[in-house]
C-alpha positions in Angstrom: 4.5 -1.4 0.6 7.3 -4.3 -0.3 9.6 -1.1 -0.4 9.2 -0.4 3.5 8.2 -3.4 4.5 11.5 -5.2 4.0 13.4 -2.2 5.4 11.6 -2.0 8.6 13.3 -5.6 10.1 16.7 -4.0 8.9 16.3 -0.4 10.7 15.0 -2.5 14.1 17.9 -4.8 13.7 20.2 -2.1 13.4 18.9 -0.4 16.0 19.0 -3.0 17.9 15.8 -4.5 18.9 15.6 -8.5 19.5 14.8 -10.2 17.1 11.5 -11.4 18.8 10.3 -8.0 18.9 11.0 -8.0 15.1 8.5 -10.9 15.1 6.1 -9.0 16.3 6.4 -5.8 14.2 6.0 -8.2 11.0 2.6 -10.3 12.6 1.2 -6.6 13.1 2.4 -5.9 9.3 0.6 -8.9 8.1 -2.4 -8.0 10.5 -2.5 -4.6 8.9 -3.0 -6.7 5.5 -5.4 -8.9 5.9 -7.3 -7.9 9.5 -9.5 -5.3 7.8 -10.6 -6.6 4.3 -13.9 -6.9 5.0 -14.6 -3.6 6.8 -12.7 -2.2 4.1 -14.8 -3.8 1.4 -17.7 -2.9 3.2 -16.7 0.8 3.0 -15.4 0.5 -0.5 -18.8 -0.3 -1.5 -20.6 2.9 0.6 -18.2 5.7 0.0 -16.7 4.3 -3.4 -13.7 2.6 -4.7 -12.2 6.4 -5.7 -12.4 7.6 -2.1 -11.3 4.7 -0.6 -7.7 4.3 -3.3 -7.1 8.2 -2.0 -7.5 6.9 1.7 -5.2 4.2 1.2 -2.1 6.0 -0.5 -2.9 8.6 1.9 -2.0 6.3 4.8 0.9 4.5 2.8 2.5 8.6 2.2 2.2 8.9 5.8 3.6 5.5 7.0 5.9 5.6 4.7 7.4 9.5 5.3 7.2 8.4 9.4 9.9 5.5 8.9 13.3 7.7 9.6 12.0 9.8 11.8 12.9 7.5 15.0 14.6 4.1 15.5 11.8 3.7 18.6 10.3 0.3 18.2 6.6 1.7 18.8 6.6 4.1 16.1 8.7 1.8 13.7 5.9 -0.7 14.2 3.2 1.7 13.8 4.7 3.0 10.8 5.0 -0.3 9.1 1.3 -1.2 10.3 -0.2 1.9 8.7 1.5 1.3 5.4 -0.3 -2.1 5.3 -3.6 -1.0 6.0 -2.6 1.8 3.1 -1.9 -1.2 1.2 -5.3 -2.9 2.0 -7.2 -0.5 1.1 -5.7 0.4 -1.9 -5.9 -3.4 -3.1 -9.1 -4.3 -2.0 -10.6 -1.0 -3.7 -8.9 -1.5 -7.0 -9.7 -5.1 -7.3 -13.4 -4.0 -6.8 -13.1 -0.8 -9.2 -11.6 -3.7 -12.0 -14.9 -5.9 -10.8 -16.8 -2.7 -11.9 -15.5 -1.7 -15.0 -15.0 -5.4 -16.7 -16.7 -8.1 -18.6 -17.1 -11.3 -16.8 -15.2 -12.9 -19.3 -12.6 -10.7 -18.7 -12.8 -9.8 -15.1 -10.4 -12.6 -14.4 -7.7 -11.4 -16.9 -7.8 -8.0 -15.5 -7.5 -8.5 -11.8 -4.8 -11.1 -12.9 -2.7 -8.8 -14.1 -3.1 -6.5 -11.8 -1.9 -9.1 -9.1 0.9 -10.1 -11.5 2.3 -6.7 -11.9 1.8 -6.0 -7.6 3.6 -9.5 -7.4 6.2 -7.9 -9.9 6.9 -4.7 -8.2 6.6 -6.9 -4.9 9.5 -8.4 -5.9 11.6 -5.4 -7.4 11.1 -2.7 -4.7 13.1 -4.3 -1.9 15.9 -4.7 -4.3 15.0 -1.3 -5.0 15.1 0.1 -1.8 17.9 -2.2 -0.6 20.5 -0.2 -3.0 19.1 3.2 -2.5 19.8 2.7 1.4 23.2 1.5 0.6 23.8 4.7 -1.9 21.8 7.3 -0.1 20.6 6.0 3.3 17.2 5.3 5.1 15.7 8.6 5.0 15.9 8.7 0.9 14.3 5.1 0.3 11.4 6.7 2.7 11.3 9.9 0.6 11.4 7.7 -2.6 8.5 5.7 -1.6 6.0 8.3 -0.5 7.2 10.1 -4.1 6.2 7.0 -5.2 2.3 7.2 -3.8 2.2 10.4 -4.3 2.0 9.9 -8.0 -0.6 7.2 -7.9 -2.6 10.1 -6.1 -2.2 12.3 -9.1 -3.5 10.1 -11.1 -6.7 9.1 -9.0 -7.5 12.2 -8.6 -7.8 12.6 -12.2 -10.5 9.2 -12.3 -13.7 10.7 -12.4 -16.1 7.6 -10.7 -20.0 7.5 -11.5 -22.4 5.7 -10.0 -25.3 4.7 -11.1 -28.4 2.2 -10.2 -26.8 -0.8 -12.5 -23.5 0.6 -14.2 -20.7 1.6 -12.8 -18.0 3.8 -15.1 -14.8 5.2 -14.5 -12.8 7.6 -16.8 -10.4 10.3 -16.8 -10.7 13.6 -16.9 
């Protein structure tokens, strides 16, 4: 997500969109955050947190694979929009699979590091991305971040999730 997300202003600058239109690609990325985290909970709760993390990489991939294909405002924006509702979904899901699977007393611990190490890599893949444009251009930073997501789906693929009336596990298999 931080990977694209600070590109996208760069590739509508450069392709020279206003800088109020800019504005509004980056309130529809935050509305792709935050708009849908109740729905999304919701449906992380009926179809499972598993489902739901595969759904949400899925869109990053796509989001993320659509970003050289066009410097046309529209489908930069949209791009950059489905990445965050990727991103959404993928948070809001793993948060709840950590609720599942952890001790109250050390829930908090758990989903704290999990936000520390986002924040980390929040922080890291712009600078990230920011030199693999300058080496190797736009297209490759894309390419680099749906390889990216594409190995989180590898791996939850492998987590088997069962559900039971009162307990909740998740393994690998």
């Amino acid at each position: 997500m931080s990977l694209m997300m600070i590109m996208t202003p760069v590739v509508l600058s450069e392709s020279g969109h206003a800088i109020s239109s800019i504005s509004v690609t980056v309130s529809i990325h935050v509305l792709g955050m935050f708009a849908f985290s109740i729905p999304l909970g919701k449906l992380a709760d009926r179809i499972g947190r598993k489902s739901l993390i595969g759904a949400g990489l899925i869109i990053e991939a796509a989001g993320a694979f659509l970003v050289p294909i066009t410097p046309s405002y529209a489908i930069t924006t949209i791009e950059l929009f489905l990445i965050e509702v990727g991103w959404s979904t993928v948070n809001i899901s793993v948060t709840a699979l950590l609720a599942d699977t952890t001790e109250p007393e050390e829930r908090g611990r758990a989903i704290g590091l999990n936000e520390t190490l986002s924040g980390f890599l929040s922080v890291v893949m712009p600078f990230i991305g920011g030199v693999i444009v300058e080496l190797a251009g736009l297209t490759t930073v894309s390419i680099f971040g749906g390889c990216v997501v594409i190995v989180a789906i590898v791996q939850i693929l492998r987590l088997r999730e069962y559900k039971g009336s009162e307990l909740k596990d998740y393994s690998y298999g």
